[in-house]
DRENTORKOL-3810 file (N, C-alpha, C; in nm, 4 decimals):
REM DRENTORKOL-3810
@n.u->-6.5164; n.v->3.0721; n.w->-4.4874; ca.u->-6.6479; ca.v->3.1294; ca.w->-4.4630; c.u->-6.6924; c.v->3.1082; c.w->-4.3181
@n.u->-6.6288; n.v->3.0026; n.w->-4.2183; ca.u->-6.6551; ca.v->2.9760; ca.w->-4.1425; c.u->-6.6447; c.v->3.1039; c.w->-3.9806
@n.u->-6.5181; n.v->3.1611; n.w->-4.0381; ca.u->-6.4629; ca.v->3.2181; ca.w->-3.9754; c.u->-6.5879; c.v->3.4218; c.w->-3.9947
@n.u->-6.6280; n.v->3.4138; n.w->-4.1026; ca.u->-6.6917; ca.v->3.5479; ca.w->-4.1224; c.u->-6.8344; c.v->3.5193; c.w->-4.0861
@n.u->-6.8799; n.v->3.4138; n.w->-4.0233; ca.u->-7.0464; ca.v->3.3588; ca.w->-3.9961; c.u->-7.0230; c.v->3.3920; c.w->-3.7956
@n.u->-7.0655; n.v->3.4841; n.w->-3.7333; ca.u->-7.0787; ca.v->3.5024; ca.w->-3.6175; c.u->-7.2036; c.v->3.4094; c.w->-3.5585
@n.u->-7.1773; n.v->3.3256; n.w->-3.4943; ca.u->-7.2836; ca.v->3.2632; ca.w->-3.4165; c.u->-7.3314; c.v->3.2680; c.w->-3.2437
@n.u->-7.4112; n.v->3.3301; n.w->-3.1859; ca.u->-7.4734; ca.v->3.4098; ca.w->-3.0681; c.u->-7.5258; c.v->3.2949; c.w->-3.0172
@n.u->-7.5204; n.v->3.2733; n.w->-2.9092; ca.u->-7.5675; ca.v->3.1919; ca.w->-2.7483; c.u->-7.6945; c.v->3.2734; c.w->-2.7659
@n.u->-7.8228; n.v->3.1340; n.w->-2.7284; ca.u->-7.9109; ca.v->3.1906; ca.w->-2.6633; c.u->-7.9869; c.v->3.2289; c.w->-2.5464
@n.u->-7.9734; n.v->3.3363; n.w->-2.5434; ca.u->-7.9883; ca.v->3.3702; ca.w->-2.3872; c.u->-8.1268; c.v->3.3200; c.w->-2.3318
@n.u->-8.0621; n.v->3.1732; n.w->-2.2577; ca.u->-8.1757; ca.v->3.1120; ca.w->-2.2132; c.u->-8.2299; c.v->3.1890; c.w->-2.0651
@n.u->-8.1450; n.v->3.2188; n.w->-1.9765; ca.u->-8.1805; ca.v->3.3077; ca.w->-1.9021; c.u->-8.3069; c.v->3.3925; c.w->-1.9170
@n.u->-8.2818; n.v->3.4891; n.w->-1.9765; ca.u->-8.3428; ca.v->3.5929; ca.w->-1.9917; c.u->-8.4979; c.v->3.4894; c.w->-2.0571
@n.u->-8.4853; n.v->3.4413; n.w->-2.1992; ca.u->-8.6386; ca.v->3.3279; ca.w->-2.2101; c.u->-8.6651; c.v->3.2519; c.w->-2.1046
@n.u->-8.6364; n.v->3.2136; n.w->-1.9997; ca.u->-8.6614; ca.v->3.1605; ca.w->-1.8715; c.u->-8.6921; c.v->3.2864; c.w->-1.8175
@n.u->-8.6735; n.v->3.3432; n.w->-1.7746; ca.u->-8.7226; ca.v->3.4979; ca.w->-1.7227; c.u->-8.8612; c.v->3.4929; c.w->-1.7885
@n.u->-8.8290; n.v->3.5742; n.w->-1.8754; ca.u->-8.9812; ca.v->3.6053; ca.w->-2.0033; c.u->-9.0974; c.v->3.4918; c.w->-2.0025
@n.u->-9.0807; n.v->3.3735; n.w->-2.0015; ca.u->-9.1966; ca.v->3.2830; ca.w->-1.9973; c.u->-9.2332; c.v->3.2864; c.w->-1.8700
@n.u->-9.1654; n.v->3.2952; n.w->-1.7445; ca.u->-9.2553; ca.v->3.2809; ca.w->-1.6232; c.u->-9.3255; c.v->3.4139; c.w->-1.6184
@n.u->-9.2341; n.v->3.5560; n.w->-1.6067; ca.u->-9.2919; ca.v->3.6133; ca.w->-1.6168; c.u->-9.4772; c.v->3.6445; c.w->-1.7150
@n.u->-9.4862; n.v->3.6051; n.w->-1.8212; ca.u->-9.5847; ca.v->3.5990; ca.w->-1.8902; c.u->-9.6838; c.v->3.4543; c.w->-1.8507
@n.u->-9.6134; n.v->3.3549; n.w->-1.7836; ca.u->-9.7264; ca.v->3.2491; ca.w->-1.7305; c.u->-9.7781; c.v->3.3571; c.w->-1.6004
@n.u->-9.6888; n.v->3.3953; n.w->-1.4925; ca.u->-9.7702; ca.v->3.4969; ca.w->-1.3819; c.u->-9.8758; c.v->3.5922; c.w->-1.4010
@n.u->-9.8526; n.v->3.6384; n.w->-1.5245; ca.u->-9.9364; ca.v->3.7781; ca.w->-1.5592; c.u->-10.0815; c.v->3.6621; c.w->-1.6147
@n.u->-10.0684; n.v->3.5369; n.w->-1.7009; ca.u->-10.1679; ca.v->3.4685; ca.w->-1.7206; c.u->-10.2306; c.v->3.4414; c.w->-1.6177
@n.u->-10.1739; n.v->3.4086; n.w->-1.4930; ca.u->-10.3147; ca.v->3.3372; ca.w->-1.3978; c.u->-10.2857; c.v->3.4459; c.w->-1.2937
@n.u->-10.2756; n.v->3.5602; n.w->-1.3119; ca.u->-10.3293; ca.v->3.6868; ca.w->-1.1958; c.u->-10.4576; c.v->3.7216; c.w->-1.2952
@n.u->-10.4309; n.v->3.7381; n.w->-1.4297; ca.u->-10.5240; ca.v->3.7441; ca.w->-1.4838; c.u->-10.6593; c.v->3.6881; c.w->-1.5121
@n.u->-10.5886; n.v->3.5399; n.w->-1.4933; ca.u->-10.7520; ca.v->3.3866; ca.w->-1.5118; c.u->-10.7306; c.v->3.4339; c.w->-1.3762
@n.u->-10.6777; n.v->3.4950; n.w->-1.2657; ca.u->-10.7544; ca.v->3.4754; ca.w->-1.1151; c.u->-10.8861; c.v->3.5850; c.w->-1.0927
@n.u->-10.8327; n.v->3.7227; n.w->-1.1383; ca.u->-10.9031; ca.v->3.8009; ca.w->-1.1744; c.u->-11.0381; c.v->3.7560; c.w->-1.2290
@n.u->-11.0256; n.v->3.7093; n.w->-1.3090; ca.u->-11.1537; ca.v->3.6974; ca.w->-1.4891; c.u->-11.2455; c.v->3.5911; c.w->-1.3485
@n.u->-11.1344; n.v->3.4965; n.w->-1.3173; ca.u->-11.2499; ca.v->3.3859; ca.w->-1.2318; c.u->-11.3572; c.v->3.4826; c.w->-1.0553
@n.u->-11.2574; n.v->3.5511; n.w->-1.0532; ca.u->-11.3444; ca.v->3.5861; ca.w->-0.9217; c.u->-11.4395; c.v->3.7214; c.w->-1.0000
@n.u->-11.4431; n.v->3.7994; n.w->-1.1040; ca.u->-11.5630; ca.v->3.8362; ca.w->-1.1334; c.u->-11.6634; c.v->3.7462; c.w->-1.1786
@n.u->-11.5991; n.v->3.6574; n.w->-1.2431; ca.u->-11.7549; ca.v->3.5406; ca.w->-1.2744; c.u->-11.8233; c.v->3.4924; c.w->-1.1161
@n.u->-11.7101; n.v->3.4746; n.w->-1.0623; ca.u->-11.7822; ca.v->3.3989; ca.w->-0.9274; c.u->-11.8961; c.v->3.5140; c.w->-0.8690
@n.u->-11.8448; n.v->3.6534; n.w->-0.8754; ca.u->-11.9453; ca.v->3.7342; ca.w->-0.8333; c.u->-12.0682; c.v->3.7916; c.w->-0.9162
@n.u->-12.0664; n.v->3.7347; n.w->-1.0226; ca.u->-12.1492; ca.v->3.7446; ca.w->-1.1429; c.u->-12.1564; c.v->3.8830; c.w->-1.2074
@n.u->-12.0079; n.v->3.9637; n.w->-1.2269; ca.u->-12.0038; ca.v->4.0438; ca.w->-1.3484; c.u->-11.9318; c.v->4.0127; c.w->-1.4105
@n.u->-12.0539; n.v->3.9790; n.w->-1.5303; ca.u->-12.0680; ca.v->3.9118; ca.w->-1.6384; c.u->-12.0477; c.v->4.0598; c.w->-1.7544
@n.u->-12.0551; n.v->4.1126; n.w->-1.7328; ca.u->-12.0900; ca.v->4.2402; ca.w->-1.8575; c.u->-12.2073; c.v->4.3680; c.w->-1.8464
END
């Protein structure tokens, strides 16, 4: 059975990719959100 069970590497690469990418998009975003508060639009 050992032999018919395919087991896949995880492509840490690419999840190293994907998390920075998605931490960058977080604080362009909190940079954004913070400099309209600083200028006070609020809503």
């Amino acid at each position: 059975m050992d032999k018919d069970k395919k087991e896949y590497k995880v492509p840490a690469g690419t999840i190293t990719i994907l998390v920075i990418f998605v931490l960058l998009i977080i604080a362009l975003w909190g940079s954004a959100y913070l400099t309209l508060l600083s200028r006070g639009a609020t809503g």
